[in-house]
DONULUM-368463 format. One record per residue (C-alpha): residue number from 1; residue in three letters; z, y, x. Coordinates in steps of 0.05 Angstrom, whole numbers, padded with zeros to 5 digits. Example, Ala and Ser with C-alpha at 12.3 -4.5 7.8 and 13.67 -1.06 7.14 Angstrom:
<site><nr>1</nr><rest>ALA</rest><w>00156</w><v>-00090</v><u>00246</u></site>
<site><nr>2</nr><rest>SER</rest><w>00143</w><v>-00021</v><u>00273</u></site>
end
This chain:
<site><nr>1</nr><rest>UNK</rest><w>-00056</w><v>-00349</v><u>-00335</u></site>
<site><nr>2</nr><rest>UNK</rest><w>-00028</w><v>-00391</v><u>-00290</u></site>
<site><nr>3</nr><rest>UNK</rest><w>-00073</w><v>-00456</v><u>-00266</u></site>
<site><nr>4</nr><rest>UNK</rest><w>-00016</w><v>-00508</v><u>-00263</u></site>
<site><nr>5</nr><rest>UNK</rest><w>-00001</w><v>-00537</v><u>-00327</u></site>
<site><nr>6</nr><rest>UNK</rest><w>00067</w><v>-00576</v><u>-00349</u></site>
<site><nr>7</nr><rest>UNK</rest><w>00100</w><v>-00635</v><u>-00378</u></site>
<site><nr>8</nr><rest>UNK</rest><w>00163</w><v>-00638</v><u>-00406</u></site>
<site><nr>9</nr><rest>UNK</rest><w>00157</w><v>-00695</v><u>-00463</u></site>
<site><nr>10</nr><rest>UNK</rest><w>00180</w><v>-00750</v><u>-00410</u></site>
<site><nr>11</nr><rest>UNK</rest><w>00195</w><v>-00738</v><u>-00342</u></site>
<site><nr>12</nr><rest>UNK</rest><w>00188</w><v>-00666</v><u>-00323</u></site>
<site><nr>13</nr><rest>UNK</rest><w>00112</w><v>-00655</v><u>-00280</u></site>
<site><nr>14</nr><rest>UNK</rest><w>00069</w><v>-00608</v><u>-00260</u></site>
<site><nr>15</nr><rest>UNK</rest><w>00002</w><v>-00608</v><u>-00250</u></site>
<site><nr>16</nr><rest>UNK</rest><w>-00043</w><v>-00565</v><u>-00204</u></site>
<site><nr>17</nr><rest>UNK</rest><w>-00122</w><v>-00560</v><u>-00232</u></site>
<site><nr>18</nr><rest>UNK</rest><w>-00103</w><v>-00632</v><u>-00264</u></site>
<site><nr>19</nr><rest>UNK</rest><w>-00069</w><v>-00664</v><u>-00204</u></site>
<site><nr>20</nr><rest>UNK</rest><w>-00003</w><v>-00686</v><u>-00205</u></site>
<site><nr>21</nr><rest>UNK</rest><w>00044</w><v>-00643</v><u>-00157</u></site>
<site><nr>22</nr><rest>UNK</rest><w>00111</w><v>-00630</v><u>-00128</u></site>
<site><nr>23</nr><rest>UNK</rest><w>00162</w><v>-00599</v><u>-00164</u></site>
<site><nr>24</nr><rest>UNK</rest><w>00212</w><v>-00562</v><u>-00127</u></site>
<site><nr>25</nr><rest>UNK</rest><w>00279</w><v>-00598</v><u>-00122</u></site>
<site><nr>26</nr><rest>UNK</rest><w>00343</w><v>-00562</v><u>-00141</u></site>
<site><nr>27</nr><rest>UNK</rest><w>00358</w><v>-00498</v><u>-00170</u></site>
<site><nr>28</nr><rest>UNK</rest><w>00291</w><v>-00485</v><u>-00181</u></site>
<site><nr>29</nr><rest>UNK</rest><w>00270</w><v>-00544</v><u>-00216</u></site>
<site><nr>30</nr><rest>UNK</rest><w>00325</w><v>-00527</v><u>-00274</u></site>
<site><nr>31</nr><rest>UNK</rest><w>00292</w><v>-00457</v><u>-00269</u></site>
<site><nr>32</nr><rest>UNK</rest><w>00228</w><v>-00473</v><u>-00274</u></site>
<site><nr>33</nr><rest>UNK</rest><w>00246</w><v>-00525</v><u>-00335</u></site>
<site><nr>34</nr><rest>UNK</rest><w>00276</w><v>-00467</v><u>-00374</u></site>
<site><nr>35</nr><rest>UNK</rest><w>00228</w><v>-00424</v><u>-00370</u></site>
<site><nr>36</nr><rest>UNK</rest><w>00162</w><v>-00477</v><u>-00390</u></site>
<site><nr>37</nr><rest>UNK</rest><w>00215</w><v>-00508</v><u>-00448</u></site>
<site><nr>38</nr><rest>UNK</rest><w>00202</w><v>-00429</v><u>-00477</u></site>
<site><nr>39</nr><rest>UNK</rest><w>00131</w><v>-00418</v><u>-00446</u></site>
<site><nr>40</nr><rest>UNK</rest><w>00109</w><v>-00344</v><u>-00463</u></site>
<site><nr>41</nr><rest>UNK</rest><w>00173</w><v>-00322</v><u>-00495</u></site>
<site><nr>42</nr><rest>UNK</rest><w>00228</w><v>-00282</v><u>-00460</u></site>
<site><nr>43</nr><rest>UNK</rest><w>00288</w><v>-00323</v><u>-00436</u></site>
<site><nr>44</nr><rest>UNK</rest><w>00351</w><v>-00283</v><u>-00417</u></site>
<site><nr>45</nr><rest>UNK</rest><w>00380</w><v>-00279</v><u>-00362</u></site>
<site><nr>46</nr><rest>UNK</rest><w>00448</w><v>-00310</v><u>-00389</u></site>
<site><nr>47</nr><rest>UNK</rest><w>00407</w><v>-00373</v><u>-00411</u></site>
<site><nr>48</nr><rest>UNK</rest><w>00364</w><v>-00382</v><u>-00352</u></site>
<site><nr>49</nr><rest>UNK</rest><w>00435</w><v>-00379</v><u>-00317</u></site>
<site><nr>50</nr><rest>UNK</rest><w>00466</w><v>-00426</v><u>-00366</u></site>
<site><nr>51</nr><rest>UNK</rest><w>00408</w><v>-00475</v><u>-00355</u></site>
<site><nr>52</nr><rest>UNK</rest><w>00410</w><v>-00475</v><u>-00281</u></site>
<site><nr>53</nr><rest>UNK</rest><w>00480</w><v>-00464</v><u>-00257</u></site>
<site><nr>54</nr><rest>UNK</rest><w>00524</w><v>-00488</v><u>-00324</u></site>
<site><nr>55</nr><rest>UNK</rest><w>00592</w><v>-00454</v><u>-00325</u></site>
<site><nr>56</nr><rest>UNK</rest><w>00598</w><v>-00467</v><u>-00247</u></site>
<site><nr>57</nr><rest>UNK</rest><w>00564</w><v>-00393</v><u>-00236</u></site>
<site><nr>58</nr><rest>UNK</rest><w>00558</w><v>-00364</v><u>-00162</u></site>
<site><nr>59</nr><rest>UNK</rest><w>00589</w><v>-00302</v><u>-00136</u></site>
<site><nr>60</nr><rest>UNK</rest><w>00528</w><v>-00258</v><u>-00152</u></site>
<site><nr>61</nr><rest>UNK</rest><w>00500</w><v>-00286</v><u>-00214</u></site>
<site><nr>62</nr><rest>UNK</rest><w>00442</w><v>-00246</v><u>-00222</u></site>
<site><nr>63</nr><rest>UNK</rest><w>00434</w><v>-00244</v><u>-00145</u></site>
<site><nr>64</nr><rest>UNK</rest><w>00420</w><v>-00320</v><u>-00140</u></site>
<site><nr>65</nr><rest>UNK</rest><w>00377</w><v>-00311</v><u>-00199</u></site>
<site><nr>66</nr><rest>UNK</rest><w>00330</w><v>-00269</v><u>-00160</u></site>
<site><nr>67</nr><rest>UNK</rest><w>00324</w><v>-00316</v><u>-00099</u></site>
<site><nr>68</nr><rest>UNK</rest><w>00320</w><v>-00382</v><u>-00141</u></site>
<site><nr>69</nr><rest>UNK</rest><w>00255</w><v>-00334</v><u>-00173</u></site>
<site><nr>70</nr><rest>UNK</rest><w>00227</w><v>-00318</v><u>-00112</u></site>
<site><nr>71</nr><rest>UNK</rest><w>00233</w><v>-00385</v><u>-00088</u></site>
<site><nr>72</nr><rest>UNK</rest><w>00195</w><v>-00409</v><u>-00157</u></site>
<site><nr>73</nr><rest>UNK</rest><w>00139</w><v>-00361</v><u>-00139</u></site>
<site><nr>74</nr><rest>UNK</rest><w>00130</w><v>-00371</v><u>-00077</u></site>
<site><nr>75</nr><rest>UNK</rest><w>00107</w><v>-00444</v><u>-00097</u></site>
<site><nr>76</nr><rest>UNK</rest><w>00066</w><v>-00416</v><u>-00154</u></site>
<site><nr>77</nr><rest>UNK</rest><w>00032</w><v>-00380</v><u>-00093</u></site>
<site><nr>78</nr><rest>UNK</rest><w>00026</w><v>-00437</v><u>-00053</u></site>
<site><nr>79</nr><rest>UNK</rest><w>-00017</w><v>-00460</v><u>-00104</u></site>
<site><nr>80</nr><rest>UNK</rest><w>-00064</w><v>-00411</v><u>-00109</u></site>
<site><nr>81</nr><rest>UNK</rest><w>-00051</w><v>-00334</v><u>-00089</u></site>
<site><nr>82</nr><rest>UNK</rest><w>-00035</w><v>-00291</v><u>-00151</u></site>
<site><nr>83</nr><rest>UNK</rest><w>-00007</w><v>-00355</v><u>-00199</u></site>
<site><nr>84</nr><rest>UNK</rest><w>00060</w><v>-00326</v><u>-00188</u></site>
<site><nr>85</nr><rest>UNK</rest><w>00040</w><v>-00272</v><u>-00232</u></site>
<site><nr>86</nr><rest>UNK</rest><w>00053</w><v>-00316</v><u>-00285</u></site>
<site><nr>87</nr><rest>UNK</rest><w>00126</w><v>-00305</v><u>-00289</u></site>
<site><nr>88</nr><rest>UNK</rest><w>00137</w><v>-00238</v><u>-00326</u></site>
<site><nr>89</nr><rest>UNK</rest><w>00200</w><v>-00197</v><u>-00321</u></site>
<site><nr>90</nr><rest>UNK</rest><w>00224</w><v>-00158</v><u>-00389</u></site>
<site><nr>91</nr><rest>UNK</rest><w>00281</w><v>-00118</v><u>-00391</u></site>
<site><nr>92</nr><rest>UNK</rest><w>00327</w><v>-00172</v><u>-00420</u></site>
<site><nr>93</nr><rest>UNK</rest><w>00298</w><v>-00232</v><u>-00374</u></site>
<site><nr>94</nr><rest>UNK</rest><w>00239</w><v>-00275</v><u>-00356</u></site>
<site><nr>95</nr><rest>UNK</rest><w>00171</w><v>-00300</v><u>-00380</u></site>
<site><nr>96</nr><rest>UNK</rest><w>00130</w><v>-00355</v><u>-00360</u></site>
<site><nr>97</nr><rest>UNK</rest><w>00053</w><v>-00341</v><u>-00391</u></site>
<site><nr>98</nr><rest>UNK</rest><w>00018</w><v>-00404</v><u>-00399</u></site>
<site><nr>99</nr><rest>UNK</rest><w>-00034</w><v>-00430</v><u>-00450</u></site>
<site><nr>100</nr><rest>UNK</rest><w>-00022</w><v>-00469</v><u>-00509</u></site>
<site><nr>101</nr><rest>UNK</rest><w>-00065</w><v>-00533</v><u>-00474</u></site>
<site><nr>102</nr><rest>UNK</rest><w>-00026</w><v>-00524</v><u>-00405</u></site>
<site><nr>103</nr><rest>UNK</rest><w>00040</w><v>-00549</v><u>-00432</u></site>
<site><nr>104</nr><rest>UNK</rest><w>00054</w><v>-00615</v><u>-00469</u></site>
<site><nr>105</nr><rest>UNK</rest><w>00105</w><v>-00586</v><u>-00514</u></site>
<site><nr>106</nr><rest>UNK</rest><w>00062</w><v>-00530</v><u>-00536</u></site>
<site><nr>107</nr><rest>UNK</rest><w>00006</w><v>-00576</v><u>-00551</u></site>
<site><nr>108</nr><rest>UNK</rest><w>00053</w><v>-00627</v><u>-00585</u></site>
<site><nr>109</nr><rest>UNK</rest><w>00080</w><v>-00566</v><u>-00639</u></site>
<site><nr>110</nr><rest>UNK</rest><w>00012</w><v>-00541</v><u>-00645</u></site>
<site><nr>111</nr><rest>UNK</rest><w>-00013</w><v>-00619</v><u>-00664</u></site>
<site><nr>112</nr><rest>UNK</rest><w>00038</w><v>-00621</v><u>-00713</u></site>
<site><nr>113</nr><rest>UNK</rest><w>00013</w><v>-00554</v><u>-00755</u></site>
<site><nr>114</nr><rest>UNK</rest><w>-00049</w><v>-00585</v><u>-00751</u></site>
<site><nr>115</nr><rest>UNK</rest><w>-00022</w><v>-00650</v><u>-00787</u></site>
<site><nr>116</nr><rest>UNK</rest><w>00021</w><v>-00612</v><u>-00836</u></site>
<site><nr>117</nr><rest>UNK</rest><w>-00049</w><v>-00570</v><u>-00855</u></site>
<site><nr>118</nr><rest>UNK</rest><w>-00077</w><v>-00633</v><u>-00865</u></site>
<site><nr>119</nr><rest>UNK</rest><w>-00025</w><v>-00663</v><u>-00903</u></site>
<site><nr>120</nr><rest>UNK</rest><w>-00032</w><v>-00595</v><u>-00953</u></site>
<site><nr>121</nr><rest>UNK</rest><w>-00096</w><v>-00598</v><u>-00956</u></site>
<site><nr>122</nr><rest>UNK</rest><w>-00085</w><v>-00679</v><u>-00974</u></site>
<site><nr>123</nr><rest>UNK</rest><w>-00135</w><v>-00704</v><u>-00917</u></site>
<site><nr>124</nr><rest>UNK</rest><w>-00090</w><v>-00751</v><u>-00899</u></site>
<site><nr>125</nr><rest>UNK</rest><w>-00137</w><v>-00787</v><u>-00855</u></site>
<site><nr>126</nr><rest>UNK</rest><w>-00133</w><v>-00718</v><u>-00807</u></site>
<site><nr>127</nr><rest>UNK</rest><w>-00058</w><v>-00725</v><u>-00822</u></site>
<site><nr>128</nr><rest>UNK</rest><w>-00049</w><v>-00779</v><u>-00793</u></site>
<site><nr>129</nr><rest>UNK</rest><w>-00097</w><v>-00781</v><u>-00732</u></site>
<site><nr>130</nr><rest>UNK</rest><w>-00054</w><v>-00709</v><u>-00714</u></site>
<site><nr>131</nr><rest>UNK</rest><w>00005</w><v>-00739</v><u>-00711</u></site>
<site><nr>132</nr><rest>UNK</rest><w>-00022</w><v>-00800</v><u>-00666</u></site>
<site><nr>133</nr><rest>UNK</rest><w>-00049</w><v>-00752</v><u>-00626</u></site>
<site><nr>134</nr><rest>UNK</rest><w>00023</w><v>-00711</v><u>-00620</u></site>
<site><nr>135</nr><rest>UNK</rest><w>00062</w><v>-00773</v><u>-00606</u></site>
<site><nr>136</nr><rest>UNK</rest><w>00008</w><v>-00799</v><u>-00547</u></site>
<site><nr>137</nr><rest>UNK</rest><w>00035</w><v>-00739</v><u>-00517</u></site>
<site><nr>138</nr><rest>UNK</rest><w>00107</w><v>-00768</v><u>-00505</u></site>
<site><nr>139</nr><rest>UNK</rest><w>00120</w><v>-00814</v><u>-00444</u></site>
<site><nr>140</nr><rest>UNK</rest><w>00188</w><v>-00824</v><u>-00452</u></site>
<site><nr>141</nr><rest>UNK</rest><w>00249</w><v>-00783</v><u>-00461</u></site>
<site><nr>142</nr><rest>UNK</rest><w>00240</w><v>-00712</v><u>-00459</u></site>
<site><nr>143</nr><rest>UNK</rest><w>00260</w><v>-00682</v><u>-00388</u></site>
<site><nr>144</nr><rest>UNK</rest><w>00292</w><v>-00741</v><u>-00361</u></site>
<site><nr>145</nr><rest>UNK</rest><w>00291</w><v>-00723</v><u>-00297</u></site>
<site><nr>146</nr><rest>UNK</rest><w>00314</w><v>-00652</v><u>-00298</u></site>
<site><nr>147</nr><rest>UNK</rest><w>00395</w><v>-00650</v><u>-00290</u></site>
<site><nr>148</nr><rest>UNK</rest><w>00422</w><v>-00587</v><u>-00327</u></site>
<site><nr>149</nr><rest>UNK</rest><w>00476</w><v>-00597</v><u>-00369</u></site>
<site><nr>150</nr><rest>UNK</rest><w>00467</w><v>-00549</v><u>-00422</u></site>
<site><nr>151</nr><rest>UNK</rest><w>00392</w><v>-00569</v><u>-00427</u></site>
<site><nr>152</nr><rest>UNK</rest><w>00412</w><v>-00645</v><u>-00437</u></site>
<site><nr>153</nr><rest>UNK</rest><w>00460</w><v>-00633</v><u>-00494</u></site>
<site><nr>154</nr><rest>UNK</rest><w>00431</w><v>-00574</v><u>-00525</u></site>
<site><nr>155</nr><rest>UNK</rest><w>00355</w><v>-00581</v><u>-00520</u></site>
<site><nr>156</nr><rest>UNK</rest><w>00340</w><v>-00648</v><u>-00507</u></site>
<site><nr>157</nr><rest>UNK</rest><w>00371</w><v>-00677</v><u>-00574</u></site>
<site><nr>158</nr><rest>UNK</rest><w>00323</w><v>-00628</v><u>-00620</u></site>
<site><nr>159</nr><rest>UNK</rest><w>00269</w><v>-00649</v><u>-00570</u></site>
<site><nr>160</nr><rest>UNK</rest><w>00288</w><v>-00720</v><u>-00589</u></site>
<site><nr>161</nr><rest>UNK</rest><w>00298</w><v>-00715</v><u>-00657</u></site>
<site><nr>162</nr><rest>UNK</rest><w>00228</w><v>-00681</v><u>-00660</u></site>
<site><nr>163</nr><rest>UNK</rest><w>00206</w><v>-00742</v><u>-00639</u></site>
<site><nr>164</nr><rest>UNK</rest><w>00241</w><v>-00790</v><u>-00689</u></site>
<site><nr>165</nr><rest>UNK</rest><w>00220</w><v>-00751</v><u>-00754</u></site>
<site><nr>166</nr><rest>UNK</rest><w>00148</w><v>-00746</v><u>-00730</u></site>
<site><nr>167</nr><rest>UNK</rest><w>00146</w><v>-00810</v><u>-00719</u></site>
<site><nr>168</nr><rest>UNK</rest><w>00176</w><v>-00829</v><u>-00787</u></site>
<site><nr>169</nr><rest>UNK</rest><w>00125</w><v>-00783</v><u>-00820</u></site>
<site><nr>170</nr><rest>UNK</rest><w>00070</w><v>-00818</v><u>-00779</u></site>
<site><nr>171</nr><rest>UNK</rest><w>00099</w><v>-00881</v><u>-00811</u></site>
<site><nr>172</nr><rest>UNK</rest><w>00091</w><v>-00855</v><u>-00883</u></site>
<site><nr>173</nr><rest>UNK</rest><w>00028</w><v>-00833</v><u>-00882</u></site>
<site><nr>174</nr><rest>UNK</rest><w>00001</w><v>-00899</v><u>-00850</u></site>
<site><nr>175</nr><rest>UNK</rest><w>00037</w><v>-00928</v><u>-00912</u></site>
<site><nr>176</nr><rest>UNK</rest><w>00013</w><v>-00883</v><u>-00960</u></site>
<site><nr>177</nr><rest>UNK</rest><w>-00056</w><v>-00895</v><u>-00935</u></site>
<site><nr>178</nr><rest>UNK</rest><w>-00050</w><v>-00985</v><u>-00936</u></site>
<site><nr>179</nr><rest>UNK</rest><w>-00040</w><v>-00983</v><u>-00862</u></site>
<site><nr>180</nr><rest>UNK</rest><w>00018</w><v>-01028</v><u>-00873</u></site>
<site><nr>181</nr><rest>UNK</rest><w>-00010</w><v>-01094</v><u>-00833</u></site>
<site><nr>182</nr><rest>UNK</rest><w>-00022</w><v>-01050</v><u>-00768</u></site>
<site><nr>183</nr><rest>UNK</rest><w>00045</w><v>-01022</v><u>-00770</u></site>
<site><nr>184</nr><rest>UNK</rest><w>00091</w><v>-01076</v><u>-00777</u></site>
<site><nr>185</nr><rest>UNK</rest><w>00098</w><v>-01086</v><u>-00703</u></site>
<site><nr>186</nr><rest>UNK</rest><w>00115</w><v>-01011</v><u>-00689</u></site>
<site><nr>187</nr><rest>UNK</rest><w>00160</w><v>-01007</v><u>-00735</u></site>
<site><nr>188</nr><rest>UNK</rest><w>00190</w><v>-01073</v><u>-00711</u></site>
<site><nr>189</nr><rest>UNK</rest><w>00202</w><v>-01045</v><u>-00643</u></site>
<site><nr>190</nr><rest>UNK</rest><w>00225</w><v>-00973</v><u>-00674</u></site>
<site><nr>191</nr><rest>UNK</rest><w>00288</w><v>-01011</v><u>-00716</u></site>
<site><nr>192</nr><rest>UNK</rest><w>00298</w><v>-01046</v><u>-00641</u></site>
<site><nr>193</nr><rest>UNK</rest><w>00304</w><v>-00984</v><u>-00608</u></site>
<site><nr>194</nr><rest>UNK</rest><w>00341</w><v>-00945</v><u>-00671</u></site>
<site><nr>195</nr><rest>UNK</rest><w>00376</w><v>-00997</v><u>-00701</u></site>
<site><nr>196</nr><rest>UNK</rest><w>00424</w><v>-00941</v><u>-00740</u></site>
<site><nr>197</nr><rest>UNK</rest><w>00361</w><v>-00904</v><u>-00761</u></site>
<site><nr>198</nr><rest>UNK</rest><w>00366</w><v>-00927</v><u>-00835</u></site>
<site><nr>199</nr><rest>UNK</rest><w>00294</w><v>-00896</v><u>-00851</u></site>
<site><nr>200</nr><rest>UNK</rest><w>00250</w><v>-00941</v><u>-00800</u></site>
<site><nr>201</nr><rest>UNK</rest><w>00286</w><v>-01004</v><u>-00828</u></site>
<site><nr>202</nr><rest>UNK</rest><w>00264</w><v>-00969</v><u>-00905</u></site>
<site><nr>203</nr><rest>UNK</rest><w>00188</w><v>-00964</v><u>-00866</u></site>
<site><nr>204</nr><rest>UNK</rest><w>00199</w><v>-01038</v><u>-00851</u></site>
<site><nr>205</nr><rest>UNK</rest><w>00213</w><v>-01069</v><u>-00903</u></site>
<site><nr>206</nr><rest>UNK</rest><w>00158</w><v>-01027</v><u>-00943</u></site>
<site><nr>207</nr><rest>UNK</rest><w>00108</w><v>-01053</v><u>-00890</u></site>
<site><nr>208</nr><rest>UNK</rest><w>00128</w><v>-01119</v><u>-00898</u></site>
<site><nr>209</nr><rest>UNK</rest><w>00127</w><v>-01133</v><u>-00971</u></site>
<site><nr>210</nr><rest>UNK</rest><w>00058</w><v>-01100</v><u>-00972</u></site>
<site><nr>211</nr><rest>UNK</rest><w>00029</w><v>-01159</v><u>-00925</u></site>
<site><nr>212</nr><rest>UNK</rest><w>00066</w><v>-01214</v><u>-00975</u></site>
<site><nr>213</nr><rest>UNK</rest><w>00126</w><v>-01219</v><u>-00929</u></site>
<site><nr>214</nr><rest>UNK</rest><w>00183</w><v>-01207</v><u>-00981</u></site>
<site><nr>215</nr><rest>UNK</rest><w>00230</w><v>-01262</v><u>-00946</u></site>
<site><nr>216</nr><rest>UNK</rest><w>00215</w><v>-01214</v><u>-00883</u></site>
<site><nr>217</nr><rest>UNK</rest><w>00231</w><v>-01151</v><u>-00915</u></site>
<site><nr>218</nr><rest>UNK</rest><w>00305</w><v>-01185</v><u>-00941</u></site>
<site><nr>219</nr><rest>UNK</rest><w>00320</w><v>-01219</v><u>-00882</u></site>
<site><nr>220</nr><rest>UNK</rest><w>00314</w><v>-01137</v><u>-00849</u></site>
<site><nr>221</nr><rest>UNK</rest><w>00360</w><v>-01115</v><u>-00903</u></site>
<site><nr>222</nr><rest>UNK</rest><w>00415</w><v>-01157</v><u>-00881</u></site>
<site><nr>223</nr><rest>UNK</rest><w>00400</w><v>-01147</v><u>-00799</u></site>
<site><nr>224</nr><rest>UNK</rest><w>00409</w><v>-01065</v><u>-00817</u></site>
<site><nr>225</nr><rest>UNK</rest><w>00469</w><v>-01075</v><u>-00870</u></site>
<site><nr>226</nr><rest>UNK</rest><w>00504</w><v>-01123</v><u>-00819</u></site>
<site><nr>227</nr><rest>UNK</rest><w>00487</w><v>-01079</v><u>-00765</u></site>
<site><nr>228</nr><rest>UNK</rest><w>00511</w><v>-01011</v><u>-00798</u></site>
<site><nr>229</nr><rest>UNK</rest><w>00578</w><v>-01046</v><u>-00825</u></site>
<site><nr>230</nr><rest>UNK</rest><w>00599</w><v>-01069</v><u>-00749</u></site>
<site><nr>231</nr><rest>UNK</rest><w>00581</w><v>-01008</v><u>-00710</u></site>
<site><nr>232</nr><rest>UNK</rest><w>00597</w><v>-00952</v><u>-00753</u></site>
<site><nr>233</nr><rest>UNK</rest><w>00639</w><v>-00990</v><u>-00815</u></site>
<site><nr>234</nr><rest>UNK</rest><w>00585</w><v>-00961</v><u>-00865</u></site>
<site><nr>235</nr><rest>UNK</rest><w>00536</w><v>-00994</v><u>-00918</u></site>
<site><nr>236</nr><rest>UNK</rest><w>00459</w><v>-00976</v><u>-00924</u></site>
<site><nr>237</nr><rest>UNK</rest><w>00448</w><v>-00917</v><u>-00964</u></site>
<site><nr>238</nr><rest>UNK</rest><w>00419</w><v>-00906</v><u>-01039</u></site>
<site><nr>239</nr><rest>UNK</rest><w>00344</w><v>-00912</v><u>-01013</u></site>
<site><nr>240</nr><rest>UNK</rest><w>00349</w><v>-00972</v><u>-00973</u></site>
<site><nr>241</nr><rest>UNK</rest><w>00394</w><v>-01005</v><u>-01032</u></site>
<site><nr>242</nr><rest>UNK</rest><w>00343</w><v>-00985</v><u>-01091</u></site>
<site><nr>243</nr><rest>UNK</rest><w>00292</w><v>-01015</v><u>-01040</u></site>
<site><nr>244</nr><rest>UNK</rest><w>00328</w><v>-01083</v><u>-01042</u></site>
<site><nr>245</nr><rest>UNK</rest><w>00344</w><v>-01085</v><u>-01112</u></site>
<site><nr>246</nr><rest>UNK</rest><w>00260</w><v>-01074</v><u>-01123</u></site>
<site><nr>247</nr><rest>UNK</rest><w>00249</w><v>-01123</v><u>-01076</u></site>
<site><nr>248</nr><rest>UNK</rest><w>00285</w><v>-01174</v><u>-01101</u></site>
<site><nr>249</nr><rest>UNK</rest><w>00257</w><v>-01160</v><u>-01172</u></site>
<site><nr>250</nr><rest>UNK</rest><w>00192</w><v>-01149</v><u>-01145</u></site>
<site><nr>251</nr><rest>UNK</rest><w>00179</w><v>-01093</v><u>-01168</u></site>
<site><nr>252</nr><rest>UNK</rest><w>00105</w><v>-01077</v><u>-01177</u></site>
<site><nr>253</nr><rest>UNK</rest><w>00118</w><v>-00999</v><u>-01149</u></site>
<site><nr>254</nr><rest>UNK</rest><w>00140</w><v>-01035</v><u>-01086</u></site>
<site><nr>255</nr><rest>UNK</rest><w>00088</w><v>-01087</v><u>-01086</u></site>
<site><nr>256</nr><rest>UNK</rest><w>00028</w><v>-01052</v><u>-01104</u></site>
<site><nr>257</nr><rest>UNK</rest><w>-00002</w><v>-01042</v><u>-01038</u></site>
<site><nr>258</nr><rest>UNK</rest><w>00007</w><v>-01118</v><u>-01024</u></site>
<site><nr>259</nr><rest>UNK</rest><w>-00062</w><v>-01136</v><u>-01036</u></site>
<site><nr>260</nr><rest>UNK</rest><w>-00099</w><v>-01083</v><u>-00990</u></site>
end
C-alpha cells in the first residue's frame, strides 16, 4: 500500500510517514484528487478526464492522461521507490490502493457505520462519541483548494451535505441523551453559519427550552421565520411550527428534559 496518506475533508494534503508534504501543482493535483476522492475503486478514464481538464479537453485526451500519470508517479517515487505502485490500471481506468486509515474520507464513512451500529444496537453513548470522532475529522470545506470544476459542483456539495446531516444527527443524539446545556453554543454558531437550515434552528430551540430558556427558544423562532420570509419568501415548516405552538403551551413532551 502506498505510505502517504490523504486529506480531502478541508484543504486537500498529503502526508508522507505522517509529515505534511507537497502536493504537485496543476494537472496533477486534480488527478491525484480524483483518484483519493474514490480510493481503491476504478475511476474511468472519462471521469478522471472530466475532473482534471473539464470540457476544455486536449488534442490527445488519453495521451495527456498518461503523462499527467507518470508525472503523479513519479512523485509517489520520490517518496519512497515502489509507492507508485499504488496506482493500478484496469481495463476501463485507474486505481489508487490505499488503506481505510490513510485517507480522511475513508475513515470519516467508516466512523459513521460505526455510529449507525451503535445507534441499532441503542448504545447511544458509542453513537455519539462516533460521530464526534467523524466530524473532528473535517477542517473546513471539503477540497477547498483543489480547482476542478466538475469536482466543485458535483462532489463537493454531497461531501458537504454529508457534513450537515451528520452533524444534525450528532445534535439529536446529544439531545436524546440530556446533552442539551453543552450544545447550545454549537448549535448557536451552526444556525449562524446555516441560517436557512430549518433543522439546526428546530435543535435550538429544543436545546434551549431544556436549560429553562423558553423566551430564548421564541425569540429563535422569529430570527429563522424572519430570516426565511426575506431571503427565500417562505415560512418555517410543519416541525418548526408544531415546535412553537408546544412551546408556547409548554408542552411537557417539549419540556421534559428541562430539569436534567
Amino acid at each position: 500500500m502506498c505510505p502517504i496518506s490523504f486529506g480531502v475533508l478541508g484543504p486537500f494534503e498529503a502526508a508522507f510517514r505522517g509529515r505534511l508534504t507537497r502536493i504537485p501543482r496543476g494537472r496533477q493535483r486534480l488527478l491525484l484528487a480524483a483518484l483519493v476522492l474514490k480510493a481503491n475503486e476504478v475511476v474511468s478514464v472519462e471521469e478522471l478526464l472530466d475532473r482534471v481538464w473539464g470540457d476544455r479537453l486536449p488534442d490527445c485526451p488519453r495521451g495527456a492522461l498518461q503523462t499527467c500519470l507518470t508525472r503523479v508517479r513519479q512523485w509517489l517515487d520520490a517518496h519512497e521507490d515502489g509507492a507508485s505502485e499504488a496506482i493500478k490500471t484496469s481495463s476501463t481506468g485507474y486505481v489508487l490502493q490505499l488503506r481505510p486509515a490513510d485517507v480522511d474520507l475513508l475513515r470519516f464513512h467508516g466512523l459513521v457505520g460505526e455510529a449507525r451500529a451503535a445507534g441499532e444496537r441503542g448504545d447511544r453513548a458509542a453513537e455519539l462519541a462516533a460521530l464526534t470522532e467523524a466530524l473532528s475529522l473535517w477542517r473546513g470545506p471539503a477540497l477547498s483548494d483543489v480547482r476542478s470544476d466538475s469536482l466543485q459542483q458535483e462532489v463537493v456539495p454531497r461531501l458537504a451535505e454529508d457534513h450537515l446531516r451528520t452533524m444534525e444527527w450528532r445534535n439529536e443524539v446529544g439531545l436524546a441523551l440530556g446533552r442539551h446545556r453543552e450544545i447550545v453554543g454549537d448549535l448557536r454558531s451552526m444556525t449562524a453559519c446555516h441560517p436557512l437550515r430549518e433543522r439546526f434552528w428546530r435543535q435550538l430551540m429544543l436545546a434551549l427550552c431544556r436549560c429553562g430558556r423558553q423566551a430564548e427558544a421564541l425569540a429563535a423562532y422569529q430570527q429563522v421565520s424572519t430570516r426565511l420570509r426575506e431571503e427565500i419568501g417562505i415560512d418555517p415548516g410543519p416541525e418548526l411550527r408544531n415546535l412553537h405552538v408546544a412551546i408556547l403551551r409548554n408542552d411537557a413532551a417539549v419540556m421534559s428534559e428541562a430539569a436534567r
